[in-house]
C-alpha positions as CSV (number, residue, x, y, z in Angstrom):
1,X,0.0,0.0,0.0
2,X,1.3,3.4,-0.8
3,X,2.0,6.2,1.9
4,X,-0.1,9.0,1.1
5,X,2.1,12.6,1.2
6,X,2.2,14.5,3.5
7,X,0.5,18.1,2.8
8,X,0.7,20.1,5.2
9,X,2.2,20.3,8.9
10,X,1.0,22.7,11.6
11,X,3.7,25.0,10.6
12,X,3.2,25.1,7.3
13,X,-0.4,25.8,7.4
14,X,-0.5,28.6,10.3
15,X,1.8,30.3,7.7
16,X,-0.5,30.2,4.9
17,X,-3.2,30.8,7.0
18,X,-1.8,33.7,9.6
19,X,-3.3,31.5,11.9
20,X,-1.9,29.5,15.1
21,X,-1.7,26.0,16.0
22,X,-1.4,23.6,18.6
23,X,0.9,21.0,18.8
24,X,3.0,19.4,15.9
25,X,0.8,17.6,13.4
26,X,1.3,16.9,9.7
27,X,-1.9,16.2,7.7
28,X,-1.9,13.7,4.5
29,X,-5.6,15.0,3.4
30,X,-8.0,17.4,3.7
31,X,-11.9,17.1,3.9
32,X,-14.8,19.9,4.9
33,X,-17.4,16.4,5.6
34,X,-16.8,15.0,9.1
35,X,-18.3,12.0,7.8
36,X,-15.9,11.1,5.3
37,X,-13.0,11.3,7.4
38,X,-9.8,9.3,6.7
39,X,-6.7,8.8,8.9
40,X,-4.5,12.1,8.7
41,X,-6.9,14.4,7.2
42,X,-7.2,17.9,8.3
43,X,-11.1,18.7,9.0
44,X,-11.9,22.5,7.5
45,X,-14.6,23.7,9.4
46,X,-16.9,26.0,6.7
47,X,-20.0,27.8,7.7
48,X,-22.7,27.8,5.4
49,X,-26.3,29.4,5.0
50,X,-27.7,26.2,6.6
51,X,-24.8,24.7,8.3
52,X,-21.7,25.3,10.4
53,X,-19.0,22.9,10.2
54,X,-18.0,23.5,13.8
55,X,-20.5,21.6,15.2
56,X,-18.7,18.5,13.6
57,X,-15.3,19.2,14.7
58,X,-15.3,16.7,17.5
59,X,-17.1,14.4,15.4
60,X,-14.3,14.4,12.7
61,X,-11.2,14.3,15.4
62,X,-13.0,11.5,16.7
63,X,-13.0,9.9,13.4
64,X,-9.0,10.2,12.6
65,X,-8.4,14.0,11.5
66,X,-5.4,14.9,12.9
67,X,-6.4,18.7,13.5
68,X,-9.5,21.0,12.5
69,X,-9.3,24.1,11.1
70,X,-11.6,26.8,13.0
71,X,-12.2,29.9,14.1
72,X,-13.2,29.4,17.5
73,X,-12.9,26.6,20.1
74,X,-16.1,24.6,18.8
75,X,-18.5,22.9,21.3
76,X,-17.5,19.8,22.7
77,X,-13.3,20.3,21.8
78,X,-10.4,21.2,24.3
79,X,-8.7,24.1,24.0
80,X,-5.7,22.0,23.6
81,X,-6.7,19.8,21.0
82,X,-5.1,19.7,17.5
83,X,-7.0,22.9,16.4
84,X,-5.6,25.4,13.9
85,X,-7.2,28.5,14.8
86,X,-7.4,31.2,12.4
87,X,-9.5,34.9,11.9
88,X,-12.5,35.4,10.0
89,X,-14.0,32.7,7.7
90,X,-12.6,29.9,7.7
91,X,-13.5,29.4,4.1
92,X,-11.0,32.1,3.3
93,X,-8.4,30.4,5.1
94,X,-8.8,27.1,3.2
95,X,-8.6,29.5,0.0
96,X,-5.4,30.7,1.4
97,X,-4.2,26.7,1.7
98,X,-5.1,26.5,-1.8
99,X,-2.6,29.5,-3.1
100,X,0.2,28.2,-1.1
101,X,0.2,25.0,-2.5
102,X,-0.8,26.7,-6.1
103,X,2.6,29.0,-5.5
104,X,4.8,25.6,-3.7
105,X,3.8,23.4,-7.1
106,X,5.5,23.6,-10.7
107,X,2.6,21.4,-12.3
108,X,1.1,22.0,-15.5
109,X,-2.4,23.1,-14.9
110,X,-5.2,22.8,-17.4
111,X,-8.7,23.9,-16.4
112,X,-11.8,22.2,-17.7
113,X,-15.2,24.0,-18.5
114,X,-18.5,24.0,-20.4
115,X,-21.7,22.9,-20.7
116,X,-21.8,19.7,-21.2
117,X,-19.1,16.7,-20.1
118,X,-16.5,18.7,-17.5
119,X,-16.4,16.2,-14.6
120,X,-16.3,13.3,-17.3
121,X,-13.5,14.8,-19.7
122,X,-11.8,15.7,-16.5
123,X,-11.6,12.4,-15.5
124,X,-10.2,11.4,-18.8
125,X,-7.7,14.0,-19.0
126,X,-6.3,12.7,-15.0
127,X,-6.8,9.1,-17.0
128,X,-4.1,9.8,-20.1
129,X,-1.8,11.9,-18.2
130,X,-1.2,9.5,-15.0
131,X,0.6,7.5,-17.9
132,X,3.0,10.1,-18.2
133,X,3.7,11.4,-14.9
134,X,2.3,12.4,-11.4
135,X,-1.0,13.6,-11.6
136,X,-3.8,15.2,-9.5
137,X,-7.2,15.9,-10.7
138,X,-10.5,17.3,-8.8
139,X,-12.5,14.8,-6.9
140,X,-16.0,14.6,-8.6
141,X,-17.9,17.8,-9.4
142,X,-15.5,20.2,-7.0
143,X,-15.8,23.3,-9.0
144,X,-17.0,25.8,-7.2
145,X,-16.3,28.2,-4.5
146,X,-16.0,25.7,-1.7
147,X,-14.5,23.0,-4.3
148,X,-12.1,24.6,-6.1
149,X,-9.9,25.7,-2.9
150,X,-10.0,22.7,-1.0
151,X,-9.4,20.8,-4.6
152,X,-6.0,23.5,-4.9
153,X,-5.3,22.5,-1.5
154,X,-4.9,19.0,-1.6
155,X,-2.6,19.5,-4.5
156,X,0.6,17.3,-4.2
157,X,3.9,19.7,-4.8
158,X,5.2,17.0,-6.6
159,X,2.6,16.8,-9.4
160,X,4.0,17.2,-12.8
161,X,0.0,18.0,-14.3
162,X,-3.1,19.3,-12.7
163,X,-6.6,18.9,-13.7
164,X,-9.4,21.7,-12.1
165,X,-13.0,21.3,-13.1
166,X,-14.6,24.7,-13.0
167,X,-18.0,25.6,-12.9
168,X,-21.2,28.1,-12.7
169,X,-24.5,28.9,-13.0
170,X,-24.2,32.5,-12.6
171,X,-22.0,35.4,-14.1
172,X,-19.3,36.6,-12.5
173,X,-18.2,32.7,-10.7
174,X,-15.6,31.4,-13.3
175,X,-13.3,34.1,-12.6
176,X,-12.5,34.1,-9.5
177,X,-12.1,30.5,-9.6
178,X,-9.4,30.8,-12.8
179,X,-7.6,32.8,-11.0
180,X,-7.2,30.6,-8.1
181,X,-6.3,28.1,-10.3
182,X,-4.4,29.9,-12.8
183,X,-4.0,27.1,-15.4
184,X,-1.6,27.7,-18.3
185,X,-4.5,25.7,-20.6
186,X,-8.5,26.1,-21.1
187,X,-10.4,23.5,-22.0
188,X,-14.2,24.6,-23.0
189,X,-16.1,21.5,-24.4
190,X,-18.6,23.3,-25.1
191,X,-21.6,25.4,-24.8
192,X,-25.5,24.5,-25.2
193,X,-28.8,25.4,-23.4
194,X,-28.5,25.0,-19.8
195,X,-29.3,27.4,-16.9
196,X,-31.2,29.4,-18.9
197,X,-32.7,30.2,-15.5
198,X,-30.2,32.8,-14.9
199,X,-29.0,33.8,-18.0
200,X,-31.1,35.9,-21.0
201,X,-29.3,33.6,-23.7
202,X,-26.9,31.0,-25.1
203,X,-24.3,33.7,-25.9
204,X,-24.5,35.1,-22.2
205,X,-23.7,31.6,-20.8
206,X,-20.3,31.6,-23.3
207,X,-19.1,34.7,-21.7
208,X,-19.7,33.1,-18.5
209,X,-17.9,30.0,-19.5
210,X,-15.0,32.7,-20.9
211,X,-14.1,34.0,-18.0
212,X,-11.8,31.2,-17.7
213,X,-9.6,33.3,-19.8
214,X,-9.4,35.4,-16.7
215,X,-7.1,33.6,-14.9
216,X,-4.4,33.2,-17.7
217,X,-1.2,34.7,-19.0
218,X,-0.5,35.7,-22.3
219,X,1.4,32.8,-22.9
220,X,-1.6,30.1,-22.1
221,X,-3.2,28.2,-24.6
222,X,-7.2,28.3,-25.2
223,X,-8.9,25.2,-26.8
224,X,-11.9,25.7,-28.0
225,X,-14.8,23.4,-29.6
226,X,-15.1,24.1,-33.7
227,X,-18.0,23.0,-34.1
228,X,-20.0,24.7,-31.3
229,X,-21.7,27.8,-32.7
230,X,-20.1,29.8,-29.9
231,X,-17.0,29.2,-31.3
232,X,-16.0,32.7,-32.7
233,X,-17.7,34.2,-29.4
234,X,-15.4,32.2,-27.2
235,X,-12.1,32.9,-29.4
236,X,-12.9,36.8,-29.4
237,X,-13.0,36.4,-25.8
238,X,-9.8,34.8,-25.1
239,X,-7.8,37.1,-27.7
240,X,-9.6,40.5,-25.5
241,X,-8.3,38.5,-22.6
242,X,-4.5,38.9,-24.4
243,X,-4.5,34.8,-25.3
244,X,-2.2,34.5,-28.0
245,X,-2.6,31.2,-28.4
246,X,-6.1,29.5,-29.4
247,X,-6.6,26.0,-30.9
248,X,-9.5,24.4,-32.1
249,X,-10.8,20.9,-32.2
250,X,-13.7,19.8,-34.4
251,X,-14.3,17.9,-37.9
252,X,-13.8,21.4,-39.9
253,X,-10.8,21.7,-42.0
254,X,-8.2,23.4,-40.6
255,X,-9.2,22.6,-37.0
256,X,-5.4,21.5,-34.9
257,X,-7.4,18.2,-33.4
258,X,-9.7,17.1,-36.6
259,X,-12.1,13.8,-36.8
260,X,-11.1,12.1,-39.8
261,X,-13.6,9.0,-39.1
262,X,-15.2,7.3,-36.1
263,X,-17.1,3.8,-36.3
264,X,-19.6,4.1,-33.5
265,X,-20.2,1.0,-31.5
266,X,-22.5,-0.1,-28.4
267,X,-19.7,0.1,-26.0
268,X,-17.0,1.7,-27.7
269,X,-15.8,4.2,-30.5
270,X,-12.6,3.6,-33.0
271,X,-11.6,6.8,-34.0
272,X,-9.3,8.4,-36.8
273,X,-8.0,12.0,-36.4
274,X,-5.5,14.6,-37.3
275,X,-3.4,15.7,-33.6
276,X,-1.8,18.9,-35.5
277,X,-0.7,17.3,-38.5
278,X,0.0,14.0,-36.5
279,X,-2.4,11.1,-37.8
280,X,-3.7,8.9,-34.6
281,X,-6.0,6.0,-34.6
282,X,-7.6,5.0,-31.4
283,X,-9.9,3.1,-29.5
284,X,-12.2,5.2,-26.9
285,X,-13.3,2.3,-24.6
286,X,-16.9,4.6,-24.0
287,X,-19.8,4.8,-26.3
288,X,-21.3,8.2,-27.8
289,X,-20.5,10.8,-30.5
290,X,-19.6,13.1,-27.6
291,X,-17.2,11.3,-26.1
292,X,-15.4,11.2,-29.4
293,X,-15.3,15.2,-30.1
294,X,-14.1,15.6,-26.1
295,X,-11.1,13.1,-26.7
296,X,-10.1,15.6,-29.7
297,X,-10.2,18.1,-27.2
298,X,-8.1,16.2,-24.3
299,X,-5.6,15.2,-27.4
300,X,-4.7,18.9,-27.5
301,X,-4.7,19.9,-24.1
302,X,-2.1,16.9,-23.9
303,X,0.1,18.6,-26.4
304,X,-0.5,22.2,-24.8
305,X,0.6,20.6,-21.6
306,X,4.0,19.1,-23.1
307,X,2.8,15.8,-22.8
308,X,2.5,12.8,-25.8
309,X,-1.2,12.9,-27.6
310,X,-0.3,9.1,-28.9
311,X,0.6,8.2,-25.8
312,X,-2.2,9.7,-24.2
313,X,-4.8,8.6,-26.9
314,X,-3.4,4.9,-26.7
315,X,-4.7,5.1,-22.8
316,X,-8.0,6.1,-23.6
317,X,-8.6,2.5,-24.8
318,X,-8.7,1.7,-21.1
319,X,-11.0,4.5,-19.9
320,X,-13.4,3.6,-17.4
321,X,-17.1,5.7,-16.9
322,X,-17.2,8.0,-14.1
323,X,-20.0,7.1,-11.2
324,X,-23.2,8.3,-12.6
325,X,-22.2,9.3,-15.9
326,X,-22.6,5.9,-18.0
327,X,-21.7,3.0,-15.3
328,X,-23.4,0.1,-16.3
329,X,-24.2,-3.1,-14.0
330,X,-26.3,-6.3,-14.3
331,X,-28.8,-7.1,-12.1
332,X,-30.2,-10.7,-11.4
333,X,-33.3,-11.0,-9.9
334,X,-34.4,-13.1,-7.6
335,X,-36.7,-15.0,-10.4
336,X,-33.4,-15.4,-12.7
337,X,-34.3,-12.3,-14.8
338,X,-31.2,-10.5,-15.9
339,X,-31.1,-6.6,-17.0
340,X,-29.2,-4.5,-17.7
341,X,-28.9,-0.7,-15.5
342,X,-27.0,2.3,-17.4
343,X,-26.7,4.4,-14.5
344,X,-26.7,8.2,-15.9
345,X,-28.3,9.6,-12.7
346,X,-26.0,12.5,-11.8
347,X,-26.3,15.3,-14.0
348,X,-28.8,16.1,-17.4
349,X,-29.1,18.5,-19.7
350,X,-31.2,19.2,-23.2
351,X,-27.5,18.1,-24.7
352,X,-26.7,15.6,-22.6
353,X,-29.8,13.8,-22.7
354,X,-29.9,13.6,-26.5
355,X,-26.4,12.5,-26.3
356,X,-27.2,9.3,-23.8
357,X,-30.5,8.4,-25.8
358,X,-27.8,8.2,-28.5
359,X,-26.0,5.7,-26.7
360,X,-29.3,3.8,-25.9
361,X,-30.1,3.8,-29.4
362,X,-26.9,1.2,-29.8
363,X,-27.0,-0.8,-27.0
364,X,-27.5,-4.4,-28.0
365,X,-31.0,-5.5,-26.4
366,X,-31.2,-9.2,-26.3
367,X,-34.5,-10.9,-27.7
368,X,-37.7,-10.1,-25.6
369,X,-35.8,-7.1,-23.9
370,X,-36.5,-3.3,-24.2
371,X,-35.5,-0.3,-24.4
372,X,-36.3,1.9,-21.1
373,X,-35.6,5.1,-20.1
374,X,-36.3,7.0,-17.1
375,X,-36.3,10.5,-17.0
376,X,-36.2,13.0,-14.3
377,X,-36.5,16.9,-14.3
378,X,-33.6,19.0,-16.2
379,X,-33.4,21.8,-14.0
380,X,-32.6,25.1,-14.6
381,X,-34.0,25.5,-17.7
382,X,-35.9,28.8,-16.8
383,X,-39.5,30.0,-18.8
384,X,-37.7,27.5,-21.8
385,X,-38.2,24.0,-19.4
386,X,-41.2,22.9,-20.5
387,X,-39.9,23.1,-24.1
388,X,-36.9,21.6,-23.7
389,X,-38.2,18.7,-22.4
390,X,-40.9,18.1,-24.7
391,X,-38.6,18.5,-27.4
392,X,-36.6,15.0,-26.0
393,X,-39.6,13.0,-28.1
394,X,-37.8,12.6,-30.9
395,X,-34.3,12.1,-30.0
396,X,-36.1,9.3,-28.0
397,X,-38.4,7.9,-31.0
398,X,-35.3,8.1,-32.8
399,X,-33.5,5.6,-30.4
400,X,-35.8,3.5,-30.5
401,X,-37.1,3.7,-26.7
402,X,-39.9,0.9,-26.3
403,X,-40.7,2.8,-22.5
404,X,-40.3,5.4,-21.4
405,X,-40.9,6.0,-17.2
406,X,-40.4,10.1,-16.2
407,X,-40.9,12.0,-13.2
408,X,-40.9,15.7,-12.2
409,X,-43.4,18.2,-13.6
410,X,-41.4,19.3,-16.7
411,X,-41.4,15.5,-17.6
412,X,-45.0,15.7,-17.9
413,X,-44.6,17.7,-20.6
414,X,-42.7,14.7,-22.5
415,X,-44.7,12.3,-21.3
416,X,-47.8,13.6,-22.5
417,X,-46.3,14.0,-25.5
418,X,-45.4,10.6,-26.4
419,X,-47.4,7.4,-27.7
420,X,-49.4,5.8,-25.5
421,X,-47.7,2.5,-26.6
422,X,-44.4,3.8,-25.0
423,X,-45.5,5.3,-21.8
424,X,-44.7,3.5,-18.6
425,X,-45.4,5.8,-15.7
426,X,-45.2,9.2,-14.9
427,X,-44.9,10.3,-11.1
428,X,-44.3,13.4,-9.2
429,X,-41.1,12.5,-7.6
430,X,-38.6,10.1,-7.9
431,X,-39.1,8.5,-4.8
432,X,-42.4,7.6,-6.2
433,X,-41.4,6.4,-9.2
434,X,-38.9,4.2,-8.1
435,X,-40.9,1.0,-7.0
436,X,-43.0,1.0,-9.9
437,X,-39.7,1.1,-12.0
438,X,-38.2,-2.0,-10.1
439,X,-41.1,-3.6,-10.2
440,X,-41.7,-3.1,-14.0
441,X,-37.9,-4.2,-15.3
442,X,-38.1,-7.5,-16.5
443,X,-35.1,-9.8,-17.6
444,X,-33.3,-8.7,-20.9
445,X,-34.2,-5.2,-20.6
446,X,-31.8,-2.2,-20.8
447,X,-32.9,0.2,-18.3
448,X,-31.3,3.5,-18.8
449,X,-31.6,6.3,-15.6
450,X,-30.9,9.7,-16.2
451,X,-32.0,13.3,-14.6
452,X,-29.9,16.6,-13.0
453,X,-29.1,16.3,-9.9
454,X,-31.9,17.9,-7.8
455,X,-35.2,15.5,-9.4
456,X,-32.7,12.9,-7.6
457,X,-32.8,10.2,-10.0
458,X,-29.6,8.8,-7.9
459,X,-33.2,6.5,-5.6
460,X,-34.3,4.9,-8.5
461,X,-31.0,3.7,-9.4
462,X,-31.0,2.3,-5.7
463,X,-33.6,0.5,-6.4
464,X,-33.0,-0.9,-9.1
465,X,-29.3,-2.2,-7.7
466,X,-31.3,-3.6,-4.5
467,X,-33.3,-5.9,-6.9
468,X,-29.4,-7.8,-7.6
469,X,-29.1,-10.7,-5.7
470,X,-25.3,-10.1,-5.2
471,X,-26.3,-6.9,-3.7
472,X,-22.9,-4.9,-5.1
473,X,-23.3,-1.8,-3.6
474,X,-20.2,-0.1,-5.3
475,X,-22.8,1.9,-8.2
476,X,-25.0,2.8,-5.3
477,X,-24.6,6.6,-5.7
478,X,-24.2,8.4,-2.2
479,X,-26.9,10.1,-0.4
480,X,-27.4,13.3,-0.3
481,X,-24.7,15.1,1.8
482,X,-26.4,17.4,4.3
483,X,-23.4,18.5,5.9
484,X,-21.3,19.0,3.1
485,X,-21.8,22.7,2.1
486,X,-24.5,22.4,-0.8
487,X,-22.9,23.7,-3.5
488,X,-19.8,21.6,-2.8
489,X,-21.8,18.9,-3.5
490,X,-24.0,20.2,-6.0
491,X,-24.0,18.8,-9.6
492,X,-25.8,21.2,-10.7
493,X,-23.0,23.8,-11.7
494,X,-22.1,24.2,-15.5
C-alpha cells in the first residue's frame, strides 16, 4: 500500500493561514465532511447558510483528523486539541491553503469547463496523463467556490500535471475561480442550453464560461470546440483577454485536433484524427459521438501541456465511466431475470440527454428485452423548461425507446407527448417512481436512468441495484450530503 504525502504540517499551514496551531501535526488529506474522514486528514470547518461545520469538529477528530481548522474553540473540543485556529472565515483560510500549495507546485495546470461533459472529460484527462507522470485531478464535481480551494489545497507539490474542473450557473463565478487556479491551458467543451434560468441567452452563458480566460497569461493556450456555434464568441474572448494562443478541435478543416472518421459502436468508439498534422488511430473504450469530439479536445490539451497525444490517446482504450455518468451493472433477480442498468443519474441537460438516448439507441438488447428510459427533471431550464423537455420525443423515438418512465413536472410535458404505446409511468417525484420502475424491469431489458441532480434520480437507481441478488453496492450513488456545504456537493453547476 502506498504512503499518502504528506500536505501540510502545523507550521506550514498557520503560515499560509496567519493563523496558530497547537501542537506538531502533519496532515496527508483534507476534507470539509466530518463524515468522510480518513486517517491524517485535516477537517476544514466551513460555515454555510444552513450549516456550520463547527458543530462536527469533535465528530471528525474523533473519526482520525489529525487537527480541524476553525475559528473558534467549537463545542464539545479542548482548548488543547489539534485545532488550527485562524481569523474570520474559515473558508477564506482554506482558500489561502489553496494559493500556497498553487505558489509551492511547478505542475502544469489545465482547467476544464462548459456545458456539457466537465467532470467526465476531466476524468479522462487525469486518465491519459497518469501515464506520463504524477497527476492530480479534482474529486468529482468540485468546481465551485467551496471545491475549487479545497481541490487546490490537496494539490501534491510534486505533481508534474493538474486537472481543475470549473464551474457556474451565474456570471461573475468562473473568474475568481481561474484565478485561483491559474491554469496555463483552457479546455471549454462546449456550450449549449443550460441554466437558462439565470442567463437571457446561449451567448450570455459563453461569456460566463470565458471568464476562464481570466485567470491566464499571455502565454496560455485556449482550446476551444469548432463546431459549437459559440466558437468565434469564445475565441474573441480569449484574444480581449490577451491569449495568443487558441486552438481548435472539431471535424472542420483546418481545425489542430480534426475527426477524420469514427465507427460508433455499443460500448465503444474507434476513432481516426489529425493531432496537429500528426495522424492517430484509437480506440475510446466509452460509447457516444460526444465522447469522441471531447477526446479531440483532451488530445490537444495533452500537447499544450507538453505531454505525448499518442501516448495519451493509446490510454483512452482503457477509460473507465465515471460514477453516474454511464456505469453500467447487471442485475439478477431473484426470479433469474437478468437486465441491464446504465446508471446516468448524476447530472442532465437538453444536450446531454440527447447525447445518452444516443448511446441507448446502440445498445444491443437481447431478444424479448427493451428499451427503457427514465427520466427525471432538467433543472434550470428557466420560462424554456417545458420546451426543452418536450422537445426530447424525438431524440427518444429516434433511439428506439420501447418505455419510457419520467418523473418531475417538466417531464410531464414529454410524457404527454409521447405514444401511449411507449408510456410506462409518470410520477411526481422520484421517490415515487422508483418501486414502480423496479417492479416493471423484466429480464433482458436495458434500463437507462438519467436526470440533474436535484429530481434525484440517484433513488431509482438504488432500487434498481437492491433488486441484484449479489447486492454490489459499489454503483450505489451516495446520499445526499447534508453536511457538506451544498454547492460543494452540488452537480448542478455548469
Amino acid at each position: 500500500m502506498s504512503v499518502k504525502p504528506i500536505l501540510w504540517t502545523a507550521a506550514s499551514a498557520a503560515v499560509a493561514t496567519g493563523g496558530r496551531t497547537n501542537g506538531a501535526w502533519s496532515a496527508s488529506g483534507l476534507s470539509i465532511d466530518s463524515r468522510n474522514i480518513a486517517d491524517g486528514d485535516l477537517f476544514i470547518a466551513i460555515q454555510g447558510p444552513n450549516f456550520d461545520g463547527h458543530a462536527f469538529a469533535a465528530a471528525a477528530l474523533a473519526a482520525g483528523a489529525v487537527a480541524a481548522l476553525v475559528s473558534r474553540v467549537p463545542d464539545g473540543v479542548s482548548a488543547d486539541a489539534p485545532l488550527l485556529l485562524v481569523e474570520g472565515d474559515t473558508l477564506d483560510a482554506m482558500a489561502a491553503l489553496g494559493q500556497a500549495s498553487r505558489a509551492n507546485c511547478g505542475a502544469r495546470m489545465v482547467g476544464v469547463t462548459g456545458s456539457v461533459g466537465k467532470t467526465s472529460t476531466k476524468e479522462t484527462l487525469r486518465h491519459v496523463l497518469a501515464a506520463q507522470g504524477p497527476t492530480y485531478a479534482t474529486e468529482g464535481s468540485l468546481n465551485n467556490h467551496w471545491g475549487v480551494p479545497l481541490s487546490l489545497a490537496r494539490l501534491p507539490a510534486d505533481s508534474r500535471f493538474g486537472v481543475f474542473e470549473l464551474g457556474m450557473n451565474h456570471a461573475g463565478e468562473l473568474g475568481p475561480l481561474s484565478r485561483q487556479v491559474r491554469p496555463h491551458v483552457a479546455l471549454i467543451t462546449n456550450i449549449e442550453a443550460v441554466h437558462l434560468e439565470f442567463f437571457d441567452s446561449v451567448e450570455a452563458i459563453a461569456d460566463a464560461k470565458a471568464e476562464i480566460f481570466e485567470g491566464m497569461s499571455a502565454d496560455g493556450i485556449a482550446i476551444l470546440n469548432r463546431d459549437n456555434n459559440q466558437f468565434d464568441r469564445l475565441a474573441a474572448a480569449a484574444r480581449a483577454q490577451g491569449l495568443g494562443t487558441i486552438w481548435s478541435f472539431g471535424t472542420q478543416d483546418g481545425t489542430d485536433a480534426r475527426l477524420l472518421d469514427v465507427a460508433l459502436g455499443a460500448t465503444s468508439s474507434a476513432v481516426t484524427a489529425l493531432i496537429q498534422g500528426e495522424r492517430l488511430a484509437f480506440t475510446i473504450a466509452m460509447p457516444g459521438k460526444h465522447w469522441v469530439m471531447n477526446s479531440l479536445g483532451v488530445l490537444l490539451s495533452v500537447k499544450a501541456l507538453g505531454a505525448d497525444p499518442a501516448e495519451a490517446a493509446r490510454a483512452l482504450s482503457t477509460l473507465q465511466p465515471v460514477k453516474g455518468r454511464g456505469v453500467r451493472k447487471t442485475i439478477t433477480r431473484a426470479n433469474g431475470d437478468v437486465f441491464t442498468l446504465v446508471d446516468e443519474s448524476y447530472n442532465a441537460s437538453p444536450a446531454a440527454m440527447a447525447a445518452t438516448l444516443g448511446v441507448l439507441g446502440k445498445l444491443d438488447v437481447p431478444a424479448g428485452g427493451r428499451r427503457v428510459a427514465v427520466l427525471g427533471d432538467m433543472r434550470e431550464l428557466g420560462a424554456t423548461a417545458d420546451a426543452l423537455h418536450a422537445g426530447l420525443a424525438e431524440p427518444l423515438l429516434a433511439a428506439g425507446v420501447d418505455l419510457v418512465y419520467a418523473c418531475g413536472p417538466h417531464m410531464r410535458v414529454l410524457f404527454d407527448r409521447l405514444p401511449a404505446d411507449r408510456r410506462g409511468a409518470w410520477t411526481e417525484t422520484s421517490r415515487d417512481l422508483a418501486p414502480i420502475v423496479a417492479d416493471a424491469a423484466r429480464g433482458g431489458d436495458v434500463v437507462m436512468v438519467k436526470g440533474s441532480l436535484g429530481s434525484r434520480t440517484g433513488l431509482i437507481v438504488e432500487a434498481l441495484v437492491a433488486l441484484d441478488t449479489a447486492q454490489n453496492a459499489a454503483t450505489t450513488p451516495a446520499s445526499t450530503n447534508t453536511t457538506t456545504p451544498p454547492d460543494a456537493a452540488n452537480g448542478s453547476r455548469g
